[in-house]
C-alpha positions as CSV (number, residue, x, y, z in Angstrom):
1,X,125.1,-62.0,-65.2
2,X,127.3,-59.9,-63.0
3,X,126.2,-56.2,-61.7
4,X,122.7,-56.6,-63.0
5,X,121.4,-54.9,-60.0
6,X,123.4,-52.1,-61.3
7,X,121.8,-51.8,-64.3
8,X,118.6,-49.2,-65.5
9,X,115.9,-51.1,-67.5
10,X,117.7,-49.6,-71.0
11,X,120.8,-50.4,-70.4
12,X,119.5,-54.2,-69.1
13,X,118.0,-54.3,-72.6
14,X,121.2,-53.3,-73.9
15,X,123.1,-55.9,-72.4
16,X,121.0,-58.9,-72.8
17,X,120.5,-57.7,-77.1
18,X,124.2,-57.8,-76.9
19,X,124.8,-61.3,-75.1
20,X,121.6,-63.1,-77.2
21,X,120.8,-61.1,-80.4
22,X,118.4,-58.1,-81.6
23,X,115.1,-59.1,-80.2
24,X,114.8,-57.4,-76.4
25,X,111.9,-59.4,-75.4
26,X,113.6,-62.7,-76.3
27,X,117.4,-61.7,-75.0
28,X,115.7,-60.4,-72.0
29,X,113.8,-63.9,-71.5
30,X,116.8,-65.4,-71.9
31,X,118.7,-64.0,-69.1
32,X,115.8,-64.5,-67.0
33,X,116.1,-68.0,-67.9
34,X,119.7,-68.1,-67.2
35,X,119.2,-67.4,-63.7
36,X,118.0,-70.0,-61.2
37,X,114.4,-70.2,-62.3
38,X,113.8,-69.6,-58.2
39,X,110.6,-66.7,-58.0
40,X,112.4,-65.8,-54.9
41,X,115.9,-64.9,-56.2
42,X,116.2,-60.9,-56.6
43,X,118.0,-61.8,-60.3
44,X,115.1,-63.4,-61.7
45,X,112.5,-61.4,-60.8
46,X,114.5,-58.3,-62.3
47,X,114.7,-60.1,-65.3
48,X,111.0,-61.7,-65.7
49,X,109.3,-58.1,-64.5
50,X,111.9,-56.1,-67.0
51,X,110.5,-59.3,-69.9
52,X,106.5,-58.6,-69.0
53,X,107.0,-55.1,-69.4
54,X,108.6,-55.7,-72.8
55,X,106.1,-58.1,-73.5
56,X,103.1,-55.5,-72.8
57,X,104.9,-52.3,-74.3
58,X,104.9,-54.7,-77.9
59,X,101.1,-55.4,-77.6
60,X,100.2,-52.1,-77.0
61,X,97.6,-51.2,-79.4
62,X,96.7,-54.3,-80.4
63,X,92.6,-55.4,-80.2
């Protein structure tokens, strides 16, 4: 994805609902998936940290 180190965490959501459908958790693993999978590369780290903290803010409450 072009820019994405221009983007805030919303409007990351935003654009990966928009490129791979209404669930943000999974359109944000998605791009993360779409980059080169490399722990290293500044892309994919944006996109797994902004996924765990989707993942986490959904099981909040839970037992």
């Amino acid at each position: 994805m072009e820019e994405w180190e221009l983007l805030a965490e919303d409007e990351a959501i935003e654009t990966a609902v928009e490129l791979h459908g209404k669930d943000a958790t999974t359109s944000v693993a998605y791009c993360a998936l779409g980059t080169s999978g490399n722990r290293e590369d500044p892309e994919y780290r944006f996109w797994i940290t902004l996924f765990l903290r989707l993942v986490k803010r959904d099981h909040v409450g839970w037992a």
